[in-house]
The first five atom37 places (N, CA, C, CB, O) and aatype in JSON, in Angstrom:
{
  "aatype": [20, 20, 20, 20, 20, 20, 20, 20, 20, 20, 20, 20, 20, 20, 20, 20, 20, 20, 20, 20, 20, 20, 20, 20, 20, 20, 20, 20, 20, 20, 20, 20, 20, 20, 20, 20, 20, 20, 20, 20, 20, 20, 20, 20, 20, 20, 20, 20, 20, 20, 20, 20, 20, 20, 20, 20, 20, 20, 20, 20, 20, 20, 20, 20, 20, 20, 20, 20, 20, 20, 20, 20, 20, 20, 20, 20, 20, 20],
  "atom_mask": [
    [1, 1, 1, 1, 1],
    [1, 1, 1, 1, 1],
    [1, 1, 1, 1, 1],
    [1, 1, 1, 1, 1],
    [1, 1, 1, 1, 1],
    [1, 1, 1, 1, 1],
    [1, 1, 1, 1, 1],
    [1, 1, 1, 1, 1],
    [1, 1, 1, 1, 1],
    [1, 1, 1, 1, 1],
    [1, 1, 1, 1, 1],
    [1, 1, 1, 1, 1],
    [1, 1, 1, 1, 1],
    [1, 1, 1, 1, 1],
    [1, 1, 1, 1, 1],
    [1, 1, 1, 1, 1],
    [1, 1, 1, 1, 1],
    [1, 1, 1, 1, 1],
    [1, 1, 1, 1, 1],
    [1, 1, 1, 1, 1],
    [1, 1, 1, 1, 1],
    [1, 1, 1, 1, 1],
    [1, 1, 1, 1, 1],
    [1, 1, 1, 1, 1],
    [1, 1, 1, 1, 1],
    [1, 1, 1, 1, 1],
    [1, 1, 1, 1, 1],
    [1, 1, 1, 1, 1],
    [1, 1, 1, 1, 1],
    [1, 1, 1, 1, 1],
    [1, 1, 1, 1, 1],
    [1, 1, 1, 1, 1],
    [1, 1, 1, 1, 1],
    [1, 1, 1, 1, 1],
    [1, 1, 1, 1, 1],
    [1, 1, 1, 1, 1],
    [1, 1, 1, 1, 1],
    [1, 1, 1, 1, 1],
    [1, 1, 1, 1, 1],
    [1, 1, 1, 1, 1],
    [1, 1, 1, 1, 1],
    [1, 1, 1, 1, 1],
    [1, 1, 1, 1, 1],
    [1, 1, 1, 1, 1],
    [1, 1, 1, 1, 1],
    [1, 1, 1, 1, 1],
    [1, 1, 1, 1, 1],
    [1, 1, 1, 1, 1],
    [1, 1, 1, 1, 1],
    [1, 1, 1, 1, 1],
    [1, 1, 1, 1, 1],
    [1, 1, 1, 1, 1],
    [1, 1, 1, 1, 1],
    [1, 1, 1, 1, 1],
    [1, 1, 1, 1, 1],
    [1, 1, 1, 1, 1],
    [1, 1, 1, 1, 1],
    [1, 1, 1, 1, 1],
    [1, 1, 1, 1, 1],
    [1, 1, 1, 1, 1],
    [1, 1, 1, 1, 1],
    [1, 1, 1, 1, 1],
    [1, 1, 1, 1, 1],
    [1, 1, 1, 1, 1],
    [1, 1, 1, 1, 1],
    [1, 1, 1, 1, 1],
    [1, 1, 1, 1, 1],
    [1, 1, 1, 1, 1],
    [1, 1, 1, 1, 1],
    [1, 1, 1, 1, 1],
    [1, 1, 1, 1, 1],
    [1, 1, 1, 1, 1],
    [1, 1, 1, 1, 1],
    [1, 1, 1, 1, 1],
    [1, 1, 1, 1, 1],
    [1, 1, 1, 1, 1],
    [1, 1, 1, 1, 1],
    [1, 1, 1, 1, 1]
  ],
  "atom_positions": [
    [[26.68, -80.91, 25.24], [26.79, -79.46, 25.19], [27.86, -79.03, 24.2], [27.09, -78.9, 26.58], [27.86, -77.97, 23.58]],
    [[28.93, -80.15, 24.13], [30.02, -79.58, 23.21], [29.78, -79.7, 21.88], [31.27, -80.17, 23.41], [30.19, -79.02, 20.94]],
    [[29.11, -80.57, 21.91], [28.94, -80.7, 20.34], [27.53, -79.99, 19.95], [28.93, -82.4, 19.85], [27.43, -79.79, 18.74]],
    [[26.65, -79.67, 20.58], [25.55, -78.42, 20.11], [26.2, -76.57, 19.82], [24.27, -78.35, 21.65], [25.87, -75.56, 19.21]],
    [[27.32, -77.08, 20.76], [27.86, -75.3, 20.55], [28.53, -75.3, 19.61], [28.78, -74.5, 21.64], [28.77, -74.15, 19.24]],
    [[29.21, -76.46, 18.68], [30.16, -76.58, 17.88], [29.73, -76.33, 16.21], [30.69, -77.89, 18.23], [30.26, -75.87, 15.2]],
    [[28.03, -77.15, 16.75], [27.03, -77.22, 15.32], [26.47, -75.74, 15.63], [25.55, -78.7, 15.22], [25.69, -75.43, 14.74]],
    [[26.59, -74.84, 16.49], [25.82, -73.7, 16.57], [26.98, -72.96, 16.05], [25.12, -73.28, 18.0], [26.71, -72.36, 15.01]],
    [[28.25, -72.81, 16.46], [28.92, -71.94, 15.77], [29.16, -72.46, 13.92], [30.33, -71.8, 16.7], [28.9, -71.69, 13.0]],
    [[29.64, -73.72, 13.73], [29.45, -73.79, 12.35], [28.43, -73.32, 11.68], [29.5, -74.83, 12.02], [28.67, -72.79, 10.6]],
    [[26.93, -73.42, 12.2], [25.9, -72.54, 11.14], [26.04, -70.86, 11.05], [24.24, -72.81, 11.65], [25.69, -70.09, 10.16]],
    [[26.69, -70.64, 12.33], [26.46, -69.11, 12.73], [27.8, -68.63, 11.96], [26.4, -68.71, 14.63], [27.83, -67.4, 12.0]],
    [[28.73, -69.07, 11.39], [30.06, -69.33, 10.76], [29.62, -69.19, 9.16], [30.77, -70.95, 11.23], [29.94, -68.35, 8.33]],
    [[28.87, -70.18, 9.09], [27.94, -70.5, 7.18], [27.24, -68.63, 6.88], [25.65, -72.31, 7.4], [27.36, -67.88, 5.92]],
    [[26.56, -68.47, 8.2], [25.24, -67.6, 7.91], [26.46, -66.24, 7.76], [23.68, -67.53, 9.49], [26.64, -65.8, 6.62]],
    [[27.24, -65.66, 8.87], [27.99, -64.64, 8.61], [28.71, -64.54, 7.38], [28.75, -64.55, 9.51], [28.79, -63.51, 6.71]],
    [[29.27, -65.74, 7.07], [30.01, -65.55, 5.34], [29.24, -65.05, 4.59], [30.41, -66.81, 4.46], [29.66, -64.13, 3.88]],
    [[27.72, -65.51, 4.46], [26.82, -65.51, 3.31], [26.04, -63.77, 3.48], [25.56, -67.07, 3.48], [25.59, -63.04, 2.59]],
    [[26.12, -63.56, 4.94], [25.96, -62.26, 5.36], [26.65, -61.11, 4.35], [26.54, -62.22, 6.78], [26.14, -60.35, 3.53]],
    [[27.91, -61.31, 4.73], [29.04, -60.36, 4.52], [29.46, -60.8, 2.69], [30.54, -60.74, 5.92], [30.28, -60.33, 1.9]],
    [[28.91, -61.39, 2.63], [29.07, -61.8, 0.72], [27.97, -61.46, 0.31], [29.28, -63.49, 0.1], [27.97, -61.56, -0.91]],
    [[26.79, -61.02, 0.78], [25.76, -60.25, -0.19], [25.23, -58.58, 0.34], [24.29, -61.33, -0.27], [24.24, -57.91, 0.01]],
    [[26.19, -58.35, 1.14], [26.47, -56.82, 1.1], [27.21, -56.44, -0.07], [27.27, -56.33, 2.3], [28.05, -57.07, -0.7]],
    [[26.71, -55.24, -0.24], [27.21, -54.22, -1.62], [28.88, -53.6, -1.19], [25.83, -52.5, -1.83], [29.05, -53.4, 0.01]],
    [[29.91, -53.35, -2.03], [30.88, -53.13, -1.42], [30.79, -51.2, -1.56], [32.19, -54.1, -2.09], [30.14, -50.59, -2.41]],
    [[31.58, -50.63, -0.58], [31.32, -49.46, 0.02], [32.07, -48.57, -1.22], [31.92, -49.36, 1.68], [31.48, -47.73, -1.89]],
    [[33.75, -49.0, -1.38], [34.16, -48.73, -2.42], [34.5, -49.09, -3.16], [34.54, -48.36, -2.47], [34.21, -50.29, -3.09]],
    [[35.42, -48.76, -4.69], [35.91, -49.59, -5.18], [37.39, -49.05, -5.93], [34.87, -50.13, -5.93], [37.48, -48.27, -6.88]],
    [[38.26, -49.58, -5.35], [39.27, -48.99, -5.65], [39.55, -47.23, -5.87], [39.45, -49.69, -6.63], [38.97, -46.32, -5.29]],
    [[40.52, -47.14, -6.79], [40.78, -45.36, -6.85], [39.78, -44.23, -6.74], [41.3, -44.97, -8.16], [39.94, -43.11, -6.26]],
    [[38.45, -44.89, -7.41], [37.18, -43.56, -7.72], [36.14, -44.11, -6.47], [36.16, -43.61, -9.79], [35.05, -43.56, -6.32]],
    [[36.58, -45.3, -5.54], [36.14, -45.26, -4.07], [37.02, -44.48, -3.52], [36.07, -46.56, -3.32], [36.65, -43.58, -2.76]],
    [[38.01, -44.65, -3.75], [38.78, -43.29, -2.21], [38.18, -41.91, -2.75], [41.2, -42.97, -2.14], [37.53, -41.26, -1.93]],
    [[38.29, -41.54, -3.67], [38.01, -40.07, -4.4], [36.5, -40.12, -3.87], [38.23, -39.94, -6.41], [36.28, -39.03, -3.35]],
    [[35.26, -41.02, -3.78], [34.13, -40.39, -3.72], [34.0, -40.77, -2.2], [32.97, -40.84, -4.8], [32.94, -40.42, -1.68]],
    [[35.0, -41.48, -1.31], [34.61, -41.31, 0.2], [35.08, -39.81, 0.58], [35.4, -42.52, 1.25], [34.48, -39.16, 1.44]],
    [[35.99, -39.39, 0.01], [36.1, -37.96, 0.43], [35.66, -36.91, 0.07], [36.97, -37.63, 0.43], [36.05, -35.75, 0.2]],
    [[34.56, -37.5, -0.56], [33.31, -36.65, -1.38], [31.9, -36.44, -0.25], [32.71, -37.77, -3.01], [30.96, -35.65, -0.15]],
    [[32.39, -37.66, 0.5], [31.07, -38.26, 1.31], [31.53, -37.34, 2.73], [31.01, -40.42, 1.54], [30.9, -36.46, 3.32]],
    [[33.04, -37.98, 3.05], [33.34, -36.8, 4.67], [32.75, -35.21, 4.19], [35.68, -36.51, 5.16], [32.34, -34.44, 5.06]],
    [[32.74, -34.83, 2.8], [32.53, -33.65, 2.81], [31.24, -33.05, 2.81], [33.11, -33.29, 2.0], [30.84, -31.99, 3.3]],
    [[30.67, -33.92, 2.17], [29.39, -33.36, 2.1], [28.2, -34.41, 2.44], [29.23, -32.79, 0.71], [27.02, -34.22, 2.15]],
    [[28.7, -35.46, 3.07], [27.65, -35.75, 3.69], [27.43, -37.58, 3.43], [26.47, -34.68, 3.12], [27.02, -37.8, 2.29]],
    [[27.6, -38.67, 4.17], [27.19, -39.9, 3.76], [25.57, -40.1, 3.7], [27.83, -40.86, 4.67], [25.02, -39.78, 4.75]],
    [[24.89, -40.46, 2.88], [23.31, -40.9, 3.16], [23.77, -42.07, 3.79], [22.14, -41.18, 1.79], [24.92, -42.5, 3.86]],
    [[22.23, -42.75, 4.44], [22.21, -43.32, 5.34], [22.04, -44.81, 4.63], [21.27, -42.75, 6.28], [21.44, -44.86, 3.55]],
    [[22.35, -45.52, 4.98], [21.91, -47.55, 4.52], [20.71, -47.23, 4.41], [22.1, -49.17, 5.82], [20.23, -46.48, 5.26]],
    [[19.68, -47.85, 3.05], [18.07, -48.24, 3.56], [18.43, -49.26, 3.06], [16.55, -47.55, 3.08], [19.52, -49.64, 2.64]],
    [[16.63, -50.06, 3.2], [16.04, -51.08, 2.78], [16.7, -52.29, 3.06], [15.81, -50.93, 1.6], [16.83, -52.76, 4.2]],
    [[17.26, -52.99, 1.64], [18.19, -54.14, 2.55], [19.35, -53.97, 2.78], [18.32, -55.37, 2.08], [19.97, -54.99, 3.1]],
    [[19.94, -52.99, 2.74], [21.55, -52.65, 3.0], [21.7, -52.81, 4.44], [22.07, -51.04, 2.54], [22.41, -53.66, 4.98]],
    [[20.92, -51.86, 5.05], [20.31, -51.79, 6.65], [20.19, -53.17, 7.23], [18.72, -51.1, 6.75], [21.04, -53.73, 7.92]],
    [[19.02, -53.67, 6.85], [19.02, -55.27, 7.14], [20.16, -56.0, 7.14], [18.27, -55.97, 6.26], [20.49, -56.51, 8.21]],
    [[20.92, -56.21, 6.04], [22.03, -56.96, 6.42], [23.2, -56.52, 7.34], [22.53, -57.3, 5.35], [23.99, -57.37, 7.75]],
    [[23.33, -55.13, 7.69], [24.26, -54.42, 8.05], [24.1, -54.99, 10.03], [23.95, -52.6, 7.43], [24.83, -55.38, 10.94]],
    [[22.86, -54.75, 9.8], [22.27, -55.26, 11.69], [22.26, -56.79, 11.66], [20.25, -54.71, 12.26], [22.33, -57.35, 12.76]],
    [[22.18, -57.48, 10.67], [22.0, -58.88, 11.22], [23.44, -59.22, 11.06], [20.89, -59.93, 10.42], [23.93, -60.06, 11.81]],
    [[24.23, -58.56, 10.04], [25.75, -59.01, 10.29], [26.19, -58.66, 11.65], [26.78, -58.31, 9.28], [26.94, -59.42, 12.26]],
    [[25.68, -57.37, 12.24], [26.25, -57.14, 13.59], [25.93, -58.24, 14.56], [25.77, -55.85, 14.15], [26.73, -58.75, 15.35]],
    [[24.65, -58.54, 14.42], [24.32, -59.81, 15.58], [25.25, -61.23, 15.22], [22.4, -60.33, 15.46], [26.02, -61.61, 16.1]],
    [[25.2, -61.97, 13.98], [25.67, -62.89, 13.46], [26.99, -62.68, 14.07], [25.5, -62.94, 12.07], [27.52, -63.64, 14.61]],
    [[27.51, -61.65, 14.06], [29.25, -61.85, 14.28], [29.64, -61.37, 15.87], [30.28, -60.66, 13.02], [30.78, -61.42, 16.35]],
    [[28.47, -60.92, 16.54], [28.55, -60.68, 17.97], [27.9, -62.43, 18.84], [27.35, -59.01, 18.31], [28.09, -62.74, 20.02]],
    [[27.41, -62.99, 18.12], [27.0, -64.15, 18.52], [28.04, -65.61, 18.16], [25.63, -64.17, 17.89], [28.18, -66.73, 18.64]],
    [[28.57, -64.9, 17.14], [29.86, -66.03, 16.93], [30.95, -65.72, 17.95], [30.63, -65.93, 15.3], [31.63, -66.61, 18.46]],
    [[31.13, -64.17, 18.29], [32.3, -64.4, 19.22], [31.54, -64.31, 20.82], [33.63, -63.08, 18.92], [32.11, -63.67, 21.7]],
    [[30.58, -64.83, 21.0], [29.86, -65.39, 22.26], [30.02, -66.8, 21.82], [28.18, -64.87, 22.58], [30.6, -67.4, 22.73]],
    [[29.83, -67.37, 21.1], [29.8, -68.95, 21.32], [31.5, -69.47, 21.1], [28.6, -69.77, 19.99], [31.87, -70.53, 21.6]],
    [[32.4, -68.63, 20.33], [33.9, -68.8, 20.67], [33.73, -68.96, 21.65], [34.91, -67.91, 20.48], [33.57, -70.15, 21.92]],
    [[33.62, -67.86, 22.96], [34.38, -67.51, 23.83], [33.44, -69.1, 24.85], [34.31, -65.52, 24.29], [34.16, -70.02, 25.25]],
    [[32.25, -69.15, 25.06], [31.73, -70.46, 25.27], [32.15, -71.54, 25.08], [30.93, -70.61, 24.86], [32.12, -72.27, 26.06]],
    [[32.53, -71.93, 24.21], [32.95, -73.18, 23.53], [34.56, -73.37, 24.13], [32.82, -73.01, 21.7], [34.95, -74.49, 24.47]],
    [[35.53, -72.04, 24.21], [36.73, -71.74, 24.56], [36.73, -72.03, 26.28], [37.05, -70.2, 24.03], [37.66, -72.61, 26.83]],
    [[35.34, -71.44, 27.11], [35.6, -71.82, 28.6], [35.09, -72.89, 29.22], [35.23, -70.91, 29.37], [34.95, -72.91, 30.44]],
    [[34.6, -74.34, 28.06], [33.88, -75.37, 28.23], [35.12, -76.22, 27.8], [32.47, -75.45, 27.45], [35.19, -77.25, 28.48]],
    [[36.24, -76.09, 26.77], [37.38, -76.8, 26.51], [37.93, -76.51, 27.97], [38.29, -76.3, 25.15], [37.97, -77.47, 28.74]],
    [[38.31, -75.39, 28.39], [39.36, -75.05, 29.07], [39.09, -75.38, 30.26], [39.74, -73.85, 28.95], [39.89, -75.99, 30.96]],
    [[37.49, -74.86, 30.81], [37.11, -75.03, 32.26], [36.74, -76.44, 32.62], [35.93, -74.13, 32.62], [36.41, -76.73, 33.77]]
  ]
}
């Protein structure tokens, strides 16, 4: 069991990096702060297509890594 949760968090570890490294970045420096307060003002559009996609599978990927931490953490301990 310890060593399947260990190979499950290392892939789930691989997949979130590769997740969060082919998302688009939100801003970018000085003329990102200037156009997020362009966005509180008048309005953010919404994620499509694959922005969306990665945005939800990063949420699962990184809600499933800190389920198999916390697993892996009460199988050392318990």
């Amino acid at each position: 069991m310890y060593g399947l949760l260990i190979a499950l968090l290392l892939i789930d570890a691989i997949v979130l990096i590769a997740l969060v490294l082919l998302q688009s970045g939100k801003s970018a420096g000085l003329s990102g702060a200037i156009s997020g307060g362009a966005e509180q003002l008048f309005g953010k559009q919404k994620a499509r297509g694959i922005d969306a996609v990665l945005h939800r599978a990063t949420i699962v990927a990184g809600t499933l890594f800190f389920i198999l931490t916390f697993l892996l953490g009460y199988i050392v301990n318990g």
